[in-house]
C-alpha positions as CSV (number, residue, x, y, z in Angstrom):
1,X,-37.9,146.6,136.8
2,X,-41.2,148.2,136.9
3,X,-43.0,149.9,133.7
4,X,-42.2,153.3,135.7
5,X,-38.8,152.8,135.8
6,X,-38.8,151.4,132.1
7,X,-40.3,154.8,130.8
8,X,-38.2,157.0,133.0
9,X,-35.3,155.1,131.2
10,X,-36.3,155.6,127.9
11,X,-36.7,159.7,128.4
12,X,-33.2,159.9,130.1
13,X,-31.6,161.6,126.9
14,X,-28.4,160.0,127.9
15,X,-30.0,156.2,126.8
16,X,-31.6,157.9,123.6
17,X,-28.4,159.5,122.5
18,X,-26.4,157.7,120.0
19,X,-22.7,159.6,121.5
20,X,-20.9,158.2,124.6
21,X,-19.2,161.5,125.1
22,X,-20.1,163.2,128.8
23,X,-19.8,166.5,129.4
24,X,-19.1,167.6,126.2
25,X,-18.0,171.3,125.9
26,X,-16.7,173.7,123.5
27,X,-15.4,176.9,123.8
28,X,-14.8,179.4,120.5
29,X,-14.1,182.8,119.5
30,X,-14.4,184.5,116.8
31,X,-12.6,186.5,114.5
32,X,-12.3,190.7,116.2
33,X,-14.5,192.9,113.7
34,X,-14.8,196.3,113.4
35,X,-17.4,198.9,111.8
36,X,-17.5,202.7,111.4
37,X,-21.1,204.4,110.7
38,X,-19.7,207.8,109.4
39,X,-21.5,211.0,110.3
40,X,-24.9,211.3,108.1
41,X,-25.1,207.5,108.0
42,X,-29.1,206.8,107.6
43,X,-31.2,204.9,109.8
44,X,-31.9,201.6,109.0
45,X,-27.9,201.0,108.0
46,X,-27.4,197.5,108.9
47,X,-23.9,195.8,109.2
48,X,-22.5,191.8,110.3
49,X,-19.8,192.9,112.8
50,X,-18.7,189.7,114.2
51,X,-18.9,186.0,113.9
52,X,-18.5,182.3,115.2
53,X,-19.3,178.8,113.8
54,X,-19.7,175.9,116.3
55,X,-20.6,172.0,115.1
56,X,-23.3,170.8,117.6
57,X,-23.2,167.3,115.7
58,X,-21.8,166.0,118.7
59,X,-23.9,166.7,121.4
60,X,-27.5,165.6,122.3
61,X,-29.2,168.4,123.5
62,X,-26.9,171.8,123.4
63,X,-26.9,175.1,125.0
64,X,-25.0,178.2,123.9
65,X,-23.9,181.0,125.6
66,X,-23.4,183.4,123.5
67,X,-21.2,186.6,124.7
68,X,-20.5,189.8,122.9
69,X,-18.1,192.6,123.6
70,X,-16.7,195.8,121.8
71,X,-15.0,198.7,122.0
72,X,-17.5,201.8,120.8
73,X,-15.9,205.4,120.2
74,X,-17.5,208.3,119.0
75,X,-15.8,211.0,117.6
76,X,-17.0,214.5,116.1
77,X,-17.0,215.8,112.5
78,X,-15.9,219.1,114.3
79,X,-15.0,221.5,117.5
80,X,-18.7,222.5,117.9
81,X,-20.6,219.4,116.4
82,X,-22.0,216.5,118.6
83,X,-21.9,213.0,118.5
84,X,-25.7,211.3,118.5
85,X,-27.1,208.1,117.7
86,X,-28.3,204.9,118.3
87,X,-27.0,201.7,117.6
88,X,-29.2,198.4,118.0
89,X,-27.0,194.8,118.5
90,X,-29.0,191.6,117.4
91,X,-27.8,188.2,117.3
92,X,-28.7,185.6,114.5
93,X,-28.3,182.1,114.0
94,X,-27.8,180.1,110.8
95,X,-28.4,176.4,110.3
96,X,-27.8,174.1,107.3
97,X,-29.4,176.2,104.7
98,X,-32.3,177.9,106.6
99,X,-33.1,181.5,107.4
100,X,-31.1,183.5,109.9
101,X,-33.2,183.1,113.3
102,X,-33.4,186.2,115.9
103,X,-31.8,184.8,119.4
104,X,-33.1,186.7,122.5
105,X,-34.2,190.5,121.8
106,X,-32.2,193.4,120.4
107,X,-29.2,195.6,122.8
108,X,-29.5,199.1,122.3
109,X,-26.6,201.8,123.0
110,X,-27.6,205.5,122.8
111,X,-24.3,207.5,121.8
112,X,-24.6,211.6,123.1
113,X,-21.3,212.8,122.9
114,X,-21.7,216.9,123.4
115,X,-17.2,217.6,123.5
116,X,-15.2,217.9,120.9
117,X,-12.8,215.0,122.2
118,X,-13.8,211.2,121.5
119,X,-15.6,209.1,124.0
120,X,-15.0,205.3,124.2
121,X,-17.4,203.0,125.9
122,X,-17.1,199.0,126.1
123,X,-20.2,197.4,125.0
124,X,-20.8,193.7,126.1
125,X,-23.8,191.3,126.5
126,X,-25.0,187.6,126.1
127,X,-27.3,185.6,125.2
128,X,-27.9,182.2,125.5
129,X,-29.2,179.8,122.8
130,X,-30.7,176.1,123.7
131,X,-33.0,175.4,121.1
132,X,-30.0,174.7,117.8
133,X,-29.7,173.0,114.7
134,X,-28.7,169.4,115.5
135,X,-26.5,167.3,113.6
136,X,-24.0,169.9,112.0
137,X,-22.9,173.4,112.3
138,X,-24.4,176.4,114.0
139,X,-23.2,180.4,112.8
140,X,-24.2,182.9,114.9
141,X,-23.6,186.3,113.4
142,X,-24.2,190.3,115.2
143,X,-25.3,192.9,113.1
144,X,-25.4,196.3,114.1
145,X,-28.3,198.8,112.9
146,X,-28.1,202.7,113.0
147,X,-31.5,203.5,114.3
148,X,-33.3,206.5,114.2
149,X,-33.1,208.8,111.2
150,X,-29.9,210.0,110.7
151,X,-25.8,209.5,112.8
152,X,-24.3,212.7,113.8
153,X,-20.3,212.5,113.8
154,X,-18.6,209.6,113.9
155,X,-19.7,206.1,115.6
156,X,-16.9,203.5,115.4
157,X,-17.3,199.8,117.0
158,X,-14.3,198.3,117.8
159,X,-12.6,195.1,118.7
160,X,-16.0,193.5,118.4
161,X,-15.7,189.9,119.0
162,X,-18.2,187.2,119.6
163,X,-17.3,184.1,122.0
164,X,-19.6,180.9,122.4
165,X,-19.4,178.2,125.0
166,X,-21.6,175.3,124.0
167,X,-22.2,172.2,126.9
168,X,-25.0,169.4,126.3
169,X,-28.1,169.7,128.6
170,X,-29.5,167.1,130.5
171,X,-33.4,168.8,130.3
């Protein structure tokens, strides 16, 4: 064999990896969580709605996809009152005992609900997550944040629920 050939060897993850276990994948869903931000909630209100652990110790090299869903209705405090607000998603990721880490950006949904009768919307998104802790167990958590100044009426997010798929990536 030729040095070439000796290097390209010793890159392959697959000879550097201590696990003999191809194609490794998981798949888990969390727990359904729920939240209501009550009419005259404050900006800046921040709330974990959903959660899922997943041990990476086997795999060499993993990649999450991360995918969020919920059920968001908005209901008015009265006849003649509206609904509005904003609501920003973020996703986090804790590790062993480090600080939570931002994955991809935040998800905004704007509510503007002008009837008197409740409006439900499904929210969903993903994100995916290839740079984890190794060697032990990964939490990735969504909050949800009120933004702007102030919720009019009622915001409720429902059936929120968090699903991961986790493979081992060759590059």
């Amino acid at each position: 064999m030729n040095s070439i050939s000796d290097i390209n060897l010793n890159n392959d993850y697959r000879h550097n990896c201590k696990i003999n276990e191809p194609n490794l994948v998981i798949l888990k869903c969390g727990e359904a969580g729920q939240i209501i931000l009550p009419d005259t909630t404050p900006g800046g209100t921040t709330a974990t709605i959903a959660t899922v652990t997943i041990d990476t110790s086997k795999f060499c090299n993993p990649c999450t996809k991360l995918e969020f869903t919920s059920n968001i209705i908005a209901t008015p405090t009265s006849p003649t009152a509206p609904v509005v607000g904003t609501l920003n998603f973020q996703v986090f990721r804790f590790c062993n005992d480090q600080q939570p880490i931002p994955i991809g950006g935040q998800f905004s949904l704007a509510v503007a609900q002008a009837t008197a009768v409740p409006a439900s919307t499904i929210f969903t998104f993903f994100v995916c997550d290839c740079n984890q802790c190794l060697n032990g167990c990964c939490t990735y958590a969504i909050t949800v944040t009120a933004a702007g100044t102030i919720i009019t009426g009622n915001i409720g997010v429902f059936a929120a629920r968090l699903a991961a798929i986790t493979v081992d990536n060759p590059e």
